[in-house]
Backbone as ProteinMPNN parsed JSONL, in Angstrom:
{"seq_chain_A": "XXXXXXXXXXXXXXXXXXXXXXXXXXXXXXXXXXXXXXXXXXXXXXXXXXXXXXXXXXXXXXXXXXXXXXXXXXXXXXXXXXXXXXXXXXXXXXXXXXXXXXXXXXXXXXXXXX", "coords_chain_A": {"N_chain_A": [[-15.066, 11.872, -1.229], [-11.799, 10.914, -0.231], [-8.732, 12.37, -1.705], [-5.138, 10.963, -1.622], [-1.834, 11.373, -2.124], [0.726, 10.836, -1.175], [3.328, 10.787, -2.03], [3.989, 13.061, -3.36], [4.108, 15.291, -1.051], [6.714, 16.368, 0.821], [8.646, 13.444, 3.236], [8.042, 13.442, 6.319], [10.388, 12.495, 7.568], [12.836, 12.493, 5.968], [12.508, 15.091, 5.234], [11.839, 15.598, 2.075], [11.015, 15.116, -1.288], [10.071, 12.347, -2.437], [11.874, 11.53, -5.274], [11.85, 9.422, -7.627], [13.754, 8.442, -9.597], [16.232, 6.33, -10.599], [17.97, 8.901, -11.267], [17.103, 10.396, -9.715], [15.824, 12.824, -10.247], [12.95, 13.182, -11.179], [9.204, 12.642, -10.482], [7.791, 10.402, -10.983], [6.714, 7.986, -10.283], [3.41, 7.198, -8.409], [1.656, 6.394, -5.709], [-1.405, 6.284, -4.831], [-3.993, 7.109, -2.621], [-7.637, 6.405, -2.941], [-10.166, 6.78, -0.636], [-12.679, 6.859, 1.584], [-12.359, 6.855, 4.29], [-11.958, 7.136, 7.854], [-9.729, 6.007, 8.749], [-7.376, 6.428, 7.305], [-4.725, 8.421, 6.458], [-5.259, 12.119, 6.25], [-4.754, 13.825, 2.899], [-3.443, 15.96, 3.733], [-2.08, 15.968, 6.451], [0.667, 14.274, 5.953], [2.689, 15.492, 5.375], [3.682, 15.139, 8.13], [2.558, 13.171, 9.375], [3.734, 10.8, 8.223], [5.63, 7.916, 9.307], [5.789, 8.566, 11.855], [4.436, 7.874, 13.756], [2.466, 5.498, 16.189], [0.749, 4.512, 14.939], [1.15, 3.349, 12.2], [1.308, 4.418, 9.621], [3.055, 5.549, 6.631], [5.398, 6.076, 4.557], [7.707, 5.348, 1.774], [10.87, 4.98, -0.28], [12.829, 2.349, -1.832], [16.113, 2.233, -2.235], [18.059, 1.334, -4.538], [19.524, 2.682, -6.332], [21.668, 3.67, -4.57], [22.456, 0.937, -3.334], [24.028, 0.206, -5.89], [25.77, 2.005, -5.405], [27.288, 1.649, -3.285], [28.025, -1.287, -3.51], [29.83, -0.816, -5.532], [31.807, 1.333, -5.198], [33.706, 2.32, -7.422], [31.729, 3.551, -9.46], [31.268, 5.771, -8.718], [33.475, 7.571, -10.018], [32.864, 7.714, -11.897], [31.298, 10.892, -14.908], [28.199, 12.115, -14.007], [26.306, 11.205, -15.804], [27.68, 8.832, -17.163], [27.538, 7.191, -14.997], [25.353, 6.157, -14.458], [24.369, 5.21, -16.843], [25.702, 2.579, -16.727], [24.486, 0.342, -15.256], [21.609, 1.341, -16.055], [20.099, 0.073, -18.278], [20.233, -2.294, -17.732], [18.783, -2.66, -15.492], [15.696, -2.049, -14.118], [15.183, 2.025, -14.036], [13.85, 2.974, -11.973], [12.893, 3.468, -9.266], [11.157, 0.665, -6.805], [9.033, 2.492, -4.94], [7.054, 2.387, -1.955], [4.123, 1.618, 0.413], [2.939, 1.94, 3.771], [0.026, 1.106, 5.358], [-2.236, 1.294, 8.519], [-2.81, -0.763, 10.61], [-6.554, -1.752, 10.563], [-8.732, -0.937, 13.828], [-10.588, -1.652, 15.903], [-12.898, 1.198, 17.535], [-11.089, 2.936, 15.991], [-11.154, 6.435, 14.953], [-11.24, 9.123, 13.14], [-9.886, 11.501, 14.656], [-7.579, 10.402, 15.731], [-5.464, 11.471, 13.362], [-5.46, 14.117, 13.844]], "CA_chain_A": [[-13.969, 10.925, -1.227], [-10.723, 11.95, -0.087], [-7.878, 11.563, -2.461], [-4.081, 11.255, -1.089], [-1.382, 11.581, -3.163], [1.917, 10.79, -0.345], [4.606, 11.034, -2.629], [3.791, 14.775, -3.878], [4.615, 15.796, -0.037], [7.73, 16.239, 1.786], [8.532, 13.466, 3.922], [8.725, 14.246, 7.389], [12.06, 11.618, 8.238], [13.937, 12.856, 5.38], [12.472, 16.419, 4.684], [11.875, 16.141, 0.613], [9.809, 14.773, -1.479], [11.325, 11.18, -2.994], [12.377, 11.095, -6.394], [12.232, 7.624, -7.608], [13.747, 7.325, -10.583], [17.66, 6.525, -10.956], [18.925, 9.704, -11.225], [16.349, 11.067, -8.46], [15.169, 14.046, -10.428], [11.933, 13.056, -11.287], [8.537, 12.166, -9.625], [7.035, 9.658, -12.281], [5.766, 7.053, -9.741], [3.34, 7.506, -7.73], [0.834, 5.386, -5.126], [-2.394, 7.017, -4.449], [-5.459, 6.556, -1.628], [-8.863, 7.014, -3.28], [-10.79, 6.343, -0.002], [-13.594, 7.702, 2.334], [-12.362, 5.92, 4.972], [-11.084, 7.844, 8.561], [-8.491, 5.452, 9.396], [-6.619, 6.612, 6.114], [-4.715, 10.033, 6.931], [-6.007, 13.122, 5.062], [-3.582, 14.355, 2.719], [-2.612, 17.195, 5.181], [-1.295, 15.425, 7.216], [1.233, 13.469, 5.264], [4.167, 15.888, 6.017], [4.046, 15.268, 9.939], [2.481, 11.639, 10.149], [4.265, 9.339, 7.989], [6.531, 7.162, 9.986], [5.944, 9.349, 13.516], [3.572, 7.794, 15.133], [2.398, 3.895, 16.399], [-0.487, 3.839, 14.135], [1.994, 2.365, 11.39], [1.251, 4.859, 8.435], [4.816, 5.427, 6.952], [5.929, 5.391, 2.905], [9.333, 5.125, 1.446], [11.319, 4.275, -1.569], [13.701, 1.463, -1.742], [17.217, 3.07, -3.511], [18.973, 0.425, -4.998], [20.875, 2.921, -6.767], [22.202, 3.539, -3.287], [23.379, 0.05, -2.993], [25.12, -0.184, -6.562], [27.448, 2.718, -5.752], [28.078, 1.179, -1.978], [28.535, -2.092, -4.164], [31.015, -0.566, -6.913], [31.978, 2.358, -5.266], [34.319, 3.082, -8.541], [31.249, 4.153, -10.481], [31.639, 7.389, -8.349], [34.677, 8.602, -10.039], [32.215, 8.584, -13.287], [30.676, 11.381, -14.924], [27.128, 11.646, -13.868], [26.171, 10.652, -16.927], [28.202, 7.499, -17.521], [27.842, 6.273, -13.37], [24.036, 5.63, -14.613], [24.256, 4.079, -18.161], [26.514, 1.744, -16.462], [23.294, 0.058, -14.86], [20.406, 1.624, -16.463], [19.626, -0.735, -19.267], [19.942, -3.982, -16.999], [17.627, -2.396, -14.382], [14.785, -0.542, -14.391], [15.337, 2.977, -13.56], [12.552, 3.128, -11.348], [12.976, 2.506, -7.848], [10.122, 0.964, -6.247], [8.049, 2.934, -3.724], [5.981, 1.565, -0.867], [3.318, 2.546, 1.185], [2.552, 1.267, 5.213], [-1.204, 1.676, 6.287], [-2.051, 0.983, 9.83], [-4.144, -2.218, 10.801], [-7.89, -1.304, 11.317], [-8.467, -1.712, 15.591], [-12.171, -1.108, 16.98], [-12.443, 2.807, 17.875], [-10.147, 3.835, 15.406], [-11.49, 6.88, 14.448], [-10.327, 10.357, 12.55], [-9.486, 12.043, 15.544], [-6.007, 10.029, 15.874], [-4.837, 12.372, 12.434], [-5.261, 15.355, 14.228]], "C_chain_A": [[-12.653, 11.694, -1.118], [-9.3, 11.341, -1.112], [-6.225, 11.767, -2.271], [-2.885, 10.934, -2.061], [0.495, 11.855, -1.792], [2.718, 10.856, -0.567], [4.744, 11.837, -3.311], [3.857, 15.621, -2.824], [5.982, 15.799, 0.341], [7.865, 14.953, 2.844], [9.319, 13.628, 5.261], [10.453, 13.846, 8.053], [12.913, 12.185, 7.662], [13.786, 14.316, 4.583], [12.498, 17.051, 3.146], [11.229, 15.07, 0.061], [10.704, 13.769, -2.288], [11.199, 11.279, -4.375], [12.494, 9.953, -6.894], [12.732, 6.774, -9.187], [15.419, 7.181, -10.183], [18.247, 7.468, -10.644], [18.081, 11.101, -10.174], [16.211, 12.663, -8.978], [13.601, 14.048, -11.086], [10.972, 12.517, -10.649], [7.186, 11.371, -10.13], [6.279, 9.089, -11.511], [4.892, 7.267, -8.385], [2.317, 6.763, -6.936], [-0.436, 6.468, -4.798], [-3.661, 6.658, -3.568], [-6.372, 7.354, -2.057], [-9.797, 6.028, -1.763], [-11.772, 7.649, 0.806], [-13.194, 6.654, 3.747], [-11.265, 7.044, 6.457], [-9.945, 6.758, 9.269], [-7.123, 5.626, 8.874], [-5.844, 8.025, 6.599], [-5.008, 10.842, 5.832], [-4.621, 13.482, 4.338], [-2.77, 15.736, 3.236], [-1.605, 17.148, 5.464], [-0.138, 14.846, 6.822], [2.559, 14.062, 5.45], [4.387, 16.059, 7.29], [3.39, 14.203, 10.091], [3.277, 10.656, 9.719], [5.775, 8.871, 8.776], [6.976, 7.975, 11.461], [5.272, 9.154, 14.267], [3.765, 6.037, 15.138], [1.489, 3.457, 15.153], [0.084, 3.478, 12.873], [2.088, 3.375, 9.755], [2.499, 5.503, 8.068], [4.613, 5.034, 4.66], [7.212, 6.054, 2.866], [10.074, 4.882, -0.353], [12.595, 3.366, -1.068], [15.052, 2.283, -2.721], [17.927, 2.053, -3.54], [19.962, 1.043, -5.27], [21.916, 3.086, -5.558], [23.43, 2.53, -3.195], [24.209, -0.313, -3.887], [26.266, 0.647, -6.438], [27.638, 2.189, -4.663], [28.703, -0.309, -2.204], [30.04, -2.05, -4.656], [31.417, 0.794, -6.561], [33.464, 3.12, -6.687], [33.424, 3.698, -9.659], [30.8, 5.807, -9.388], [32.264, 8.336, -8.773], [34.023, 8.736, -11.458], [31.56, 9.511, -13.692], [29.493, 10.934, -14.587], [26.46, 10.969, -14.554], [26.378, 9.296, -17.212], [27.79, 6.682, -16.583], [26.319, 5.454, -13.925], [23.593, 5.109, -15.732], [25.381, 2.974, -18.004], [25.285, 0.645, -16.315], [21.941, 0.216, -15.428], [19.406, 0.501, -17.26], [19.528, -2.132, -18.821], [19.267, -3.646, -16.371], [16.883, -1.386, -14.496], [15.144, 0.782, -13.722], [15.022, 3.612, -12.874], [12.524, 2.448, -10.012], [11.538, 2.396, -7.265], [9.862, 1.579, -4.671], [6.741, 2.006, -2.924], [5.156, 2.655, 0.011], [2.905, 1.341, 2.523], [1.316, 1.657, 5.543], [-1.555, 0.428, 7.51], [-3.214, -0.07, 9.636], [-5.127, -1.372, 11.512], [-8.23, -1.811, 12.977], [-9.922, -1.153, 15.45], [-11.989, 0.021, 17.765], [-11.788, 3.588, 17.268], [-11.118, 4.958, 14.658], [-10.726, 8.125, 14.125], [-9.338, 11.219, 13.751], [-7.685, 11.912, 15.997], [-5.009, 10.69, 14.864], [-4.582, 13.23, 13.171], [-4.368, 15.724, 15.148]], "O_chain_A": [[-12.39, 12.758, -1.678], [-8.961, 10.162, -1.206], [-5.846, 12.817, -2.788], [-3.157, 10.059, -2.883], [1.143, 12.9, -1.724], [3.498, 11.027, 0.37], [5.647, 11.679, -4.131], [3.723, 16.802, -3.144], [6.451, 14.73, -0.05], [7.04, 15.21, 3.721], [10.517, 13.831, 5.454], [11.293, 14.506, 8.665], [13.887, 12.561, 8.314], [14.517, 14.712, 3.675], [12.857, 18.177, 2.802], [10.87, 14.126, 0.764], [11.798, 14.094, -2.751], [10.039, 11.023, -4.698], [13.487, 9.345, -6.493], [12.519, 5.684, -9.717], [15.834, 8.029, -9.392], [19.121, 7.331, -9.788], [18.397, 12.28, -10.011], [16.457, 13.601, -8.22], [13.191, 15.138, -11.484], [11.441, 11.635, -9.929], [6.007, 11.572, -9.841], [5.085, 9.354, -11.655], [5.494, 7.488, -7.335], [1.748, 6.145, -7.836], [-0.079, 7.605, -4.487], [-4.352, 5.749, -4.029], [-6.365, 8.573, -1.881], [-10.017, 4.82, -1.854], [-11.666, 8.871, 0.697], [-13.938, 5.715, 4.029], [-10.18, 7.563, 6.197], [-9.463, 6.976, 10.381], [-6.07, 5.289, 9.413], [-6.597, 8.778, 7.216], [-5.03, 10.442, 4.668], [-3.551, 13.469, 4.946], [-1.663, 16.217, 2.992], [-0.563, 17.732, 5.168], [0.486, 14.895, 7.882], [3.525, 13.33, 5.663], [5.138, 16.941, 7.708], [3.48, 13.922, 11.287], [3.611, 9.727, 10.454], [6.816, 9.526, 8.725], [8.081, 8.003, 12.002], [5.15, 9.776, 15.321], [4.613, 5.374, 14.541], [1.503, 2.379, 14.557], [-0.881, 3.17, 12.173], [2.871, 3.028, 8.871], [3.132, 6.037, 8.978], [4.04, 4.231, 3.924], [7.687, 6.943, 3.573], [9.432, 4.631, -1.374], [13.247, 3.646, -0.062], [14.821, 2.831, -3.799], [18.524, 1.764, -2.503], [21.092, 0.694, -4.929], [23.023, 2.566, -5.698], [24.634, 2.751, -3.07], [25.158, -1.006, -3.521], [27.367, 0.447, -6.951], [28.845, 1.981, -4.788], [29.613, -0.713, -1.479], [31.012, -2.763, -4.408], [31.434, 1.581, -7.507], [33.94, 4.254, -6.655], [33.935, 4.258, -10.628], [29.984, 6.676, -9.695], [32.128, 9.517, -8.453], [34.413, 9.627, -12.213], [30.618, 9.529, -12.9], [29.27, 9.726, -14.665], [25.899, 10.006, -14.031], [25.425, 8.569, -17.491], [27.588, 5.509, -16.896], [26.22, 4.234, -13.788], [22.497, 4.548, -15.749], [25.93, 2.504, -19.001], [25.08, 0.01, -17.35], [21.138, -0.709, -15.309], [18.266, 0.176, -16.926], [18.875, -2.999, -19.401], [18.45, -4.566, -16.372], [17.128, -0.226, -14.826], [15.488, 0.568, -12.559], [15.483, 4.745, -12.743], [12.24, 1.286, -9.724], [10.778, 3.357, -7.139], [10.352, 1.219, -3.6], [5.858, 1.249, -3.327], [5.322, 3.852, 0.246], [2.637, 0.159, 2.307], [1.333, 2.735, 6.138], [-1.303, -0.777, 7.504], [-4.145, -0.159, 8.835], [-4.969, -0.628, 12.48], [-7.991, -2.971, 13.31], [-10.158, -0.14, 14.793], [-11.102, 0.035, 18.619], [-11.675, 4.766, 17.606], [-11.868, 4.516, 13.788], [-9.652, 8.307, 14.698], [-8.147, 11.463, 13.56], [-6.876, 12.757, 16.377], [-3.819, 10.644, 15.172], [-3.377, 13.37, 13.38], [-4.247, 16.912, 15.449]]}, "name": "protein", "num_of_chains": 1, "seq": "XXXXXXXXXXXXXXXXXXXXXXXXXXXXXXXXXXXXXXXXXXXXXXXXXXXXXXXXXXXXXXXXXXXXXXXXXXXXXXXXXXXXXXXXXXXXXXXXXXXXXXXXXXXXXXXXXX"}
């Protein structure tokens, strides 16, 4: 059984491995593929397929915090510290992560990883 672990890689769009909490120094959450299945990519692969090909496989995180400083850009001029106990305690700190796997087609076999 192969076991993939996509958010303990680099990825390839944005060259680092996502951080997902708040203050993007930690790598608490994480999605994992326990499968035997070749339509799945191996974890190899994971720093040169996600989101580069057609076959749809592709993960991400959503950054809200993103959108509260493009919101309020005055919690910029706060220490680091303060900009994120502004927010913290009304929202989880925990941005969610997603994962894209490709629709199964007839023929799909391993070969399309490589």
């Amino acid at each position: 059984m192969k076991v993939n672990f996509p958010f303990l890689d680099d990825h390839p769009a944005f060259g680092t491995v996502f951080r997902a909490n708040a203050r993007q120094d930690q790598t608490y959450d994480q999605i994992a593929l326990f499968a035997d299945d070749r339509r799945l990519p191996p974890p190899q692969l994971n720093r040169h397929a996600g989101g580069t090909a057609g076959h749809g496989f592709n993960f991400g995180m959503f950054d809200f915090v993103r959108l509260f400083f493009d919101a309020f850009p005055a919690l910029l001029n706060f220490s680091k510290w303060r900009r994120y106990s502004k927010f913290e305690h009304d929202v989880s700190d925990h941005m969610p992560i997603w994962i894209r796997l490709p629709i199964p087609h007839d023929g799909q076999i391993e070969h399309e990883w490589k």
